[in-house]
N, C-alpha and C positions, 0 to 999 in steps of 0.2 A: 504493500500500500504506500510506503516513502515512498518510492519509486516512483509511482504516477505523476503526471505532469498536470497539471490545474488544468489544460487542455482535455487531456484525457477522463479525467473526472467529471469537467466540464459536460462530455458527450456522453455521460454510461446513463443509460433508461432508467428514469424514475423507481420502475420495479428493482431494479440490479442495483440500485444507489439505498433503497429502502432496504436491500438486504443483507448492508453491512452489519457485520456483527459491532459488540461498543468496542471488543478489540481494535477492530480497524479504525475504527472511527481513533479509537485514542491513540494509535499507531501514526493515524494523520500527523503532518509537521506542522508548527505555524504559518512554515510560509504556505504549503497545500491550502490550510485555515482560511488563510487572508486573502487567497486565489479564487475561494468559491464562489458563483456565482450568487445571484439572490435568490433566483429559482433552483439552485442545487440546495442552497440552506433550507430553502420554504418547503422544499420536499422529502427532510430530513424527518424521521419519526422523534416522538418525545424521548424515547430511550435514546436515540443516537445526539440527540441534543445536550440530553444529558451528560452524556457521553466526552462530548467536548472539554478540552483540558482547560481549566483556569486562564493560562499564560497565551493558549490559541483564543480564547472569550476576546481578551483584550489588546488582540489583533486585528480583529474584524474592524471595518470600517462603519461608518452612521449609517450609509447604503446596506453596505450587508447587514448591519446588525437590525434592520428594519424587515430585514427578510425573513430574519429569524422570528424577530420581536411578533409581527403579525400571526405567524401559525403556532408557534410556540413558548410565547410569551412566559404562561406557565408553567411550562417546561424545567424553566432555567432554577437548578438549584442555588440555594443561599451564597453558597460557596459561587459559583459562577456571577451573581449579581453583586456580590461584593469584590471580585473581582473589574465590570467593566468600570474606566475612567471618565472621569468628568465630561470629557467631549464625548462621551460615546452615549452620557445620560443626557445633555443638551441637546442633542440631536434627534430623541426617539418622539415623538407622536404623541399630542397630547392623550388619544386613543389607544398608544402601545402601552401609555405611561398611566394611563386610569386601569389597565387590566393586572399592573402588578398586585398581588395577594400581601397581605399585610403579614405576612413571612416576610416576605423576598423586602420588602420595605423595613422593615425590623432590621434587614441582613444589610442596609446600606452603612457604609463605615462612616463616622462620624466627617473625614474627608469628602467624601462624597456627597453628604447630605450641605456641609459648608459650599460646596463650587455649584450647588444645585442654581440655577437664574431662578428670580420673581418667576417668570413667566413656567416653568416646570413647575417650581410650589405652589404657585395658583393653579393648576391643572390637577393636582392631587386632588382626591375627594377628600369627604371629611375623614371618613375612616381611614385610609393613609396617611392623614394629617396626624390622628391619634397615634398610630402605628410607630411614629419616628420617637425613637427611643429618648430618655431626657438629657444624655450627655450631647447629644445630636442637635438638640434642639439649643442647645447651652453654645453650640461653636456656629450658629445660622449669625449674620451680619445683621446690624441695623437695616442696612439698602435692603436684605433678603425680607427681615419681616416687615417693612414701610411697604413692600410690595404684595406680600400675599394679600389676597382677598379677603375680604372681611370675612366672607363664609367660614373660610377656611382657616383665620384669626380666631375665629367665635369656636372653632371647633378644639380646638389646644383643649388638652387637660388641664386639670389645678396641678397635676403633678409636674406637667411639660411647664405651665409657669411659674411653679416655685422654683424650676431648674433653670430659667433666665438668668444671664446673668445681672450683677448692679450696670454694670456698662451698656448691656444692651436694654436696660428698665431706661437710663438714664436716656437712650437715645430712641426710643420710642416716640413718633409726633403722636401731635395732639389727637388726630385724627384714628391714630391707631387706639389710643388710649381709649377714645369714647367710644373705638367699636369691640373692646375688649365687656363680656360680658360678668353682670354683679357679682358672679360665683367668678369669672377670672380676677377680677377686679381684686376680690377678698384674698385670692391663692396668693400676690404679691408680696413678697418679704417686705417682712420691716423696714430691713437697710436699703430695699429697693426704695422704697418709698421715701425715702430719706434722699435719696437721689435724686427724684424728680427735680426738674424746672419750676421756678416760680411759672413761666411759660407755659408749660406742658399742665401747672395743676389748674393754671387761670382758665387752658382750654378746655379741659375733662369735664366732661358732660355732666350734668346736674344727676341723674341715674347712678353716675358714676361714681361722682364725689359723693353721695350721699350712701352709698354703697362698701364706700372704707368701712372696717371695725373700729371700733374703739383705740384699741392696739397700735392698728396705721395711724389712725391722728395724734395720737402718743407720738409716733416717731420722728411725725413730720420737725422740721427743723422751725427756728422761731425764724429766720431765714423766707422759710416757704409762708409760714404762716401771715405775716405781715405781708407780701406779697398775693395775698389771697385779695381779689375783689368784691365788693361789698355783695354784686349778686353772688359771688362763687361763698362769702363765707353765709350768708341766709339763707345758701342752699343747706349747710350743713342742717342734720336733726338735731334736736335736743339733746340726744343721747351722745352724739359726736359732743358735740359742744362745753357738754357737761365735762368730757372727758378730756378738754384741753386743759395744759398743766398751764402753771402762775409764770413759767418760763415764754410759753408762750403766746401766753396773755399778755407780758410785756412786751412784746413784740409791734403789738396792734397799733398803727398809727391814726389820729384822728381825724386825717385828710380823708381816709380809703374806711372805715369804719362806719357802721350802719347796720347795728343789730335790728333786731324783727322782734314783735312782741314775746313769743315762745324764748327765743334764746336767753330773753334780758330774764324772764320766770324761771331758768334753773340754772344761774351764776350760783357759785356757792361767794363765799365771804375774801376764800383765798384768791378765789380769782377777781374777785373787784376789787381788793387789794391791787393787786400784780399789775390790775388795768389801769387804775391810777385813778384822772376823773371821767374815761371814756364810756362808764359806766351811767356815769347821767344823761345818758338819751333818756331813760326814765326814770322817776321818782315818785316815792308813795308816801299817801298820806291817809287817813282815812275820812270816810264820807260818809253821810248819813241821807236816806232817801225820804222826805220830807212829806211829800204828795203821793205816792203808791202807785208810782209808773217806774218804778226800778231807779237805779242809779246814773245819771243822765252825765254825759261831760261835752266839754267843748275842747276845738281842735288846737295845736299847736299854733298854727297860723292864725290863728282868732286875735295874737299881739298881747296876751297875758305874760305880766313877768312878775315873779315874785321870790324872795329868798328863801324856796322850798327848804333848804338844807340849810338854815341858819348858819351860813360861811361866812355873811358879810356882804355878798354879792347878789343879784338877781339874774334870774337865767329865764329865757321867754321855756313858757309851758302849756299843757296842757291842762285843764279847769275846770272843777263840777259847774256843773248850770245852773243860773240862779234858782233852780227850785226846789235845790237841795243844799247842804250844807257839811261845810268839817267838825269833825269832832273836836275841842281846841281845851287849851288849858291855857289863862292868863297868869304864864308863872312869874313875872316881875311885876302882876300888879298895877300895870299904867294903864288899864283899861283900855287896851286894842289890843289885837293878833300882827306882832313884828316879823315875826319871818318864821321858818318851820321848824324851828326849838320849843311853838307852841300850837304846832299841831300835833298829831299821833303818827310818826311815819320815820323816812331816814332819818329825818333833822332833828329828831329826840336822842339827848343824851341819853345814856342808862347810869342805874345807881354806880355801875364798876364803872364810870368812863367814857365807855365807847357807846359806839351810835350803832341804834338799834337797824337790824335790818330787813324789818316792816312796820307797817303801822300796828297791828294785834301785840307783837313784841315790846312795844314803847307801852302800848297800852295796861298787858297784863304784869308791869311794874305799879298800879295802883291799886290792883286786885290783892289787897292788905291780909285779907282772909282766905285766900286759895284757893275759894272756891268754883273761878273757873265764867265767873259775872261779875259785872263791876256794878255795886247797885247802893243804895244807900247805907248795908253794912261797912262798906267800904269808906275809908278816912275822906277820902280826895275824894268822892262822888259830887259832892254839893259846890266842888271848884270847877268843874265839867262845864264847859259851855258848846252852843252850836252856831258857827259862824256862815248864816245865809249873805255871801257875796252876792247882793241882789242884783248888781249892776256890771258883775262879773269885773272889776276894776283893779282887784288885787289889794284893796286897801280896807281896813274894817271901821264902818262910820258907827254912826250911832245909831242903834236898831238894828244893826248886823249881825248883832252879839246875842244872845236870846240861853237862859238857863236853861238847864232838864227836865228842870220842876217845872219854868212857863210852856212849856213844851209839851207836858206831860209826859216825860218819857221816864220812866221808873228802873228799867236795866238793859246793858249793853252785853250779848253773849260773844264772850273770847272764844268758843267752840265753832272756828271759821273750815271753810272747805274752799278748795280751790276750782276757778271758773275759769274758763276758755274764752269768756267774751272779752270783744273789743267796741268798743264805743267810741266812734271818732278818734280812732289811732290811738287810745289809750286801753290799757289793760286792765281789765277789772279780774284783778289777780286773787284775794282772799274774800268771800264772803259768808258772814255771819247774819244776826239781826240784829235788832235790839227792841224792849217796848216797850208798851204806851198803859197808861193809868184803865184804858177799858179792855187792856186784858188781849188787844190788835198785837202782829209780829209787825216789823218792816225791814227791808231792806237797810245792812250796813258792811261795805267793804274797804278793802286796803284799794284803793284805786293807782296804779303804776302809769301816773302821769309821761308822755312822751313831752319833751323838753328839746329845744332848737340847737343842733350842733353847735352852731359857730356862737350860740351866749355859751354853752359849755367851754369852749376855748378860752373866751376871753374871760372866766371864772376859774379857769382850770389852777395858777396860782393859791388860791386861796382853799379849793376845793381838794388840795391832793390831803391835806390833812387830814378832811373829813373824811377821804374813802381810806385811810391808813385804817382810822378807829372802828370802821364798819366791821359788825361781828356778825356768825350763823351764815346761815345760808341770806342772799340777796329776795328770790318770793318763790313761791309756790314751784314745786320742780313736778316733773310728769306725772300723771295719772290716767291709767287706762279706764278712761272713763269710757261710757257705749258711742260706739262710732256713729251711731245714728244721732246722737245729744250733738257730739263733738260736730258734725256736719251741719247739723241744722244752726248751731250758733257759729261757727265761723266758716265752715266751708272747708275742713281739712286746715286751719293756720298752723296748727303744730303733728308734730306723729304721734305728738303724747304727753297729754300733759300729765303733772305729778301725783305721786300718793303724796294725801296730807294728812299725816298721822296725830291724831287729836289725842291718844291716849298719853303724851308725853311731854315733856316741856320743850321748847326747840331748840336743836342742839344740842341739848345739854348745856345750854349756859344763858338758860335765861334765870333770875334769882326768884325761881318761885319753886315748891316744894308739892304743888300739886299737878297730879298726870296731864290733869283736863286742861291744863294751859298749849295754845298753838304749840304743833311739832311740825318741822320737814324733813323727809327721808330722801336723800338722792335714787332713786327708784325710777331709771329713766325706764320707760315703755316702748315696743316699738308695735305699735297701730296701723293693720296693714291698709294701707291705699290712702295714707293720708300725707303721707314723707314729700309725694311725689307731686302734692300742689301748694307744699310752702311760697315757693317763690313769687307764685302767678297771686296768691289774698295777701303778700306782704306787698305787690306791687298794687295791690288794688286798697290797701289801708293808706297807701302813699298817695294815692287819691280823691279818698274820701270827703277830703273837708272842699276838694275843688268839683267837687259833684255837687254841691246845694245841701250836701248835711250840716252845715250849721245850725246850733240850735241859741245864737246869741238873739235872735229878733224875740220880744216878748218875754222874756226871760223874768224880768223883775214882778210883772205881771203874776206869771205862777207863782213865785218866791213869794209874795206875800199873800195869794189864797194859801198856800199852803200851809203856814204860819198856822195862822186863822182857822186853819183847820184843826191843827193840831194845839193850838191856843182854846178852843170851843171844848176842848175835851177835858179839860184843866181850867176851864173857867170861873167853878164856884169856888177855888181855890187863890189865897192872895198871890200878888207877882211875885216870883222869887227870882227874878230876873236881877243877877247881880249889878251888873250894869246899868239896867234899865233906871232902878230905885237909886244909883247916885245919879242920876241926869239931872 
C-alpha cells in the first residue's frame, strides 16, 4: 500500500477502495494522506476513517478535510479531532462544524478552542457551546467572546463563567455584559467583579445590575461604586443596597447621587455615617392626620425650607399640608417651633447625645413608663403640642401651635408598622395612630421628607456633625408585605420593603426597657416582579409635583375645618392650649 502513487489510488473503484482493511488504511503515508482526492476520502467507510493516523488527520488540507468532514464527520475519533490544526478548524462549514458530537468538542485542546475565529464560535450550537470544557473557555480572547452570539453567550454554564478569567471579566463590553444572563451574571467571581469598569458597570443592564448578590456588591471597589450613575445606582434593590459597606458609602459623590424612596428606608446608621450629609435627600419628622383623609404632604418644589435637623441651616423640603400637623415639643420655651430639635424626627437629640434616627425613636424617649403610648401617665405629655403650618410657610405664628388636650387627643401609639407609600415624593415610612377623647383612631407617621440636593450642599458644613451622631438604623428596612398591597400603593417602588419588628426596642439602643417600643430588623426581602420596575415609579415620583399634584391651593382652608373638628370634640372642656392662654 506505501507503494501506491496518489495517482493510482486516485483511480481504484469505490468498491476496491471500501475494501481496505484499517491495516492499509494505517499503512497509508502522509504524503499518500494529503494526495487523496475528496471523493476518495468521501468514499472512505467510518472504520477506514477511523483508521486514519493522527499525524496523516493533520495533513489533509480544508478541501480534503471537507470531504471527509461531510460523510464522516462523526467518524473522527477524539484522538483525531484533537489532532486537526487551527487552519484546518477555520476552514470546515458552519454545517460540518454544527455536526460535531459534544465528545469530539470536549476533545478540542485548549489551543485549538483559543485560535477558534468569532465566526466558528458563533456557528456552534448551544450544546457545543456547553460542551467546551472550562480550562478552554479560561484561554478564548476578549475579541473571541465580544464576538460570539449572544445565543451562544447566554448558553455558557455558571461553571464555564466562574472559569473566566479576571482579565477577560475585565475586558468584556458593555454589550456583552447585558447579554450575559441573571444566573451568569450571579456565577461571576468576586474578584471578577472587582474588575469591572466604572464603564462597563454604568453600561450593564438594569436586569443585570440588579441581578448581582449581595456578595458582588460587597466587592465592588469604592472606585466602581462612586462611578455608578444615579439611574444605575436606583436600579440597585434594597437588598443590594443595604448591603453596601461604610467604605463604600464614602465613596458617593453629591454631584452623581440620587437615592429613591426605598433605598433612603433601609440605610442603616453606619452607612449614613460613612455618607456624611448625602443622606438628607430625606428627612423625618413626624405628622399627625388632623381631618381623616390620611397623611397628606407637599412637594419639594412647593419652595418650603426649614431647619429640619436643627444644624443651624435651612434646607428646601418637602411639607405636610396645611390640614395636618407635626407633632412638636417647645423645649426652650419661647413659644414657636425653631427648627427640628422640636419636632419628633432626625433633629431630636436623644438623652445619650446622639440624634435619633426616626421620629417614633425621638418620641419613645418620653414614654416615662414603658408602656409603649405616650398619654397623660407620661411626665412630658401635657408639653406635646401640634403645629398646623396652615399657610405651609415654615414659620409657627400664632394659632399654629394648638395643645393635645385643645385637640382632644388623649394618646399617641409608639406601636408603628412600616408603609410603602409615597405622597408627592415623600415617604410615609412608619405609621402608627394616635386618639381622640370619643374613643376615634387617626392616622400618625414618621413622614421621610425628600429635601433639595443642592440646599443639602450648601448645609453640608454644618450638617456633617449631625449625620456623625445619627444612631440605629436610618427608617423602616424591607418587609415582604403582599405584592398585591405593595402594587396597589406604589406600583412595585421597592422589591421589599422591611420587617418592622415591634416586639423590641430598636437597635438595641434606644433607652427604654420595654419590648413594645419601635424595633428595625435589617431583613431585606426579595418580592418577585417588583425589582424590575424600580426605576420607571422612581422616574415617575420625579415627576409628580410637575403633573398638577400639588396640594398647596386651599390648604389653610382644610387646616382650620379640621381644627374645628377636632376642637368640637373637646369642647365642653376648658382651652388647654399652652400657647393659646398666654396670647
Amino acid at each position: 500500500m506505501a507503494a501506491l502513487t496518489t495517482t493510482q489510488l486516485a483511480g481504484i473503484s469505490t468498491a476496491n477502495l471500501q475494501a481496505l482493511t484499517t491495516s492499509q488504511v494505517v499503512a497509508l503515508t502522509t504524503a499518500q494522506v494529503a494526495g487523496l482526492t475528496t471523493s476518495v476520502l468521501s468514499s472512505l467507510t467510518t472504520t477506514q476513517v477511523q483508521a486514519i493516523e493522527t499525524r496523516d488527520v493533520a495533513a489533509l488540507t480544508t478541501t480534503q478535510l471537507a470531504g471527509v468532514w461531510t460523510a464522516n464527520v462523526q467518524a473522527l475519533t477524539t484522538t483525531q479531532i484533537a489532532a486537526l490544526t487551527t487552519t484546518q478548524l477555520a476552514g470546515i462549514s458552519t454545517t460540518n462544524l454544527q455536526a460535531l458530537t459534544t465528545s469530539q468538542v470536549v476533545a478540542l485542546t485548549t489551543a485549538q478552542v483559543a485560535g477558534l475565529t468569532t465566526s466558528v464560535l458563533s456557528s456552534l450550537t448551544t450544546t457545543q457551546v456547553q460542551a467546551i470544557e472550562t480550562r478552554d473557555v479560561a484561554a478564548l480572547t476578549t475579541t473571541q467572546l465580544a464576538g460570539i452570539s449572544t445565543a451562544n453567550l447566554q448558553a455558557l454554564t455558571t461553571s464555564q463563567v466562574v472559569a473566566l478569567t479576571t482579565a477577560q471579566v475585565a475586558g468584556l463590553t458593555t454589550s456583552v455584559l447585558s447579554s450575559l444572563t441573571t444566573t451568569q451574571v450571579q456565577a461571576i467571581e468576586t474578584r471578577d467583579v472587582a474588575a469591572l469598569t466604572t464603564t462597563q458597570l454604568a453600561g450593564i443592564s438594569t436586569a443585570n445590575l440588579q441581578a448581582l448578590t449581595t456578595s458582588q456588591v460587597v466587592a465592588l471597589t469604592t472606585a466602581q461604586v462612586a462611578g455608578l450613575t444615579s439611574t444605575s445606582l436606583q436600579a440597585l434593590t434594597t437588598e443590594q443596597f443595604v448591603a453596601l459597606t461604610t467604605s463604600q458609602m464614602a465613596g458617593f459623590t453629591s454631584t452623581t447621587i440620587m437615592f429613591n424612596t426605598a433605598q433612603v428606608a433601609v440605610l442603616t446608621s453606619a452607612q449614613s455615617a460613612a455618607m456624611g450629609t448625602h443622606i438628607l435627600d430625606y428627612i423625618s419628622p413626624i405628622a399627625l392626620d388632623l381631618n381623616g383623609d390620611g397623611i397628606k404632604t407637599i412637594g419639594v418644589t412647593a419652595g418650603v425650607s426649614f431647619d429640619l435637623l436643627g444644624s443651624g441651616s435651612k434646607v428646601q423640603t418637602g411639607w405636610v399640608a396645611g390640614g395636618d400637623g407635626f407633632l412638636v415639643m417647645d423645649r426652650n420655651h419661647d413659644g414657636a417651633i425653631n427648627d427640628g430639635a422640636e419636632l419628633f424626627g432626625q433633629g431630636t437629640t436623644l438623652a445619650n447625645g446622639q440624634k435619633a434616627a426616626n421620629g417614633y425613636l425621638a418620641l419613645s424617649e418620653i414614654d416615662s413608663n414603658a408602656d409603649g403610648v405616650i398619654n397623660a401617665s407620661d411626665a412630658k405629655f401635657a408639653d406635646l403640642m401640634v403645629w398646623v403650618d396652615s399657610d405651609s410657610n415654615a414659620v409657627s405664628q400664632s394659632g399654629e401651635l394648638h395643645s393635645l388636650g385643645s385637640l382632644g387627643i388623649t394618646q399617641l401609639d409608639l406601636n408603628a408598622a412600616t408603609s410603602t407609600e409615597v405622597n408627592n415624593g415623600n415617604l410615609i415610612g412608619l405609621v402608627s395612630n394616635f386618639t381622640t377623647t370619643d374613643g376615634a383612631v387617626h392616622e400618625m407617621a414618621d413622614v421621610w421628607f425628600a429635601t433639595d440636593k443642592s440646599a443639602s450642599e450648601v448645609v453640608a458644613p454644618a450638617l456633617d456633625s449631625f449625620v456623625s451622631k445619627s444612631t440605629a438604623l436610618v427608617a423602616p428596612v424591607a418587609v415582604a408585605a403582599e405584592p398585591d398591597g405593595l402594587r396597589s400603593v406604589v406600583g412595585g417602588l421597592v422589591d421589599a420593603m422591611a420587617a418592622f419588628d415591634s416586639s423590641r426596642a430598636l437597635g438595641g439602643e434606644a433607652s427604654t426597657t420595654d419590648s413594645s417600643v419601635l424595633a428595625m430588623a435589617a431583613a431585606p426581602s426579595a418580592a418577585p416582579g417588583l425589582s424590575s420596575s424600580v426605576l420607571g415609579i422612581v422616574d415617575a415620583l420625579r415627576q409628580f409635583d410637575a403633573n398638577g399634584q400639588s396640594t398647596l391651593p386651599g390648604t389653610q382652608g382644610h387646616a382650620v375645618a379640621a381644627i374645628t373638628q377636632l376642637k368640637d370634640v373637646n369642647r365642653n372642656k376648658p382651652d388647654t392650649d399652652l400657647l393659646a392662654s398666654s396670647k
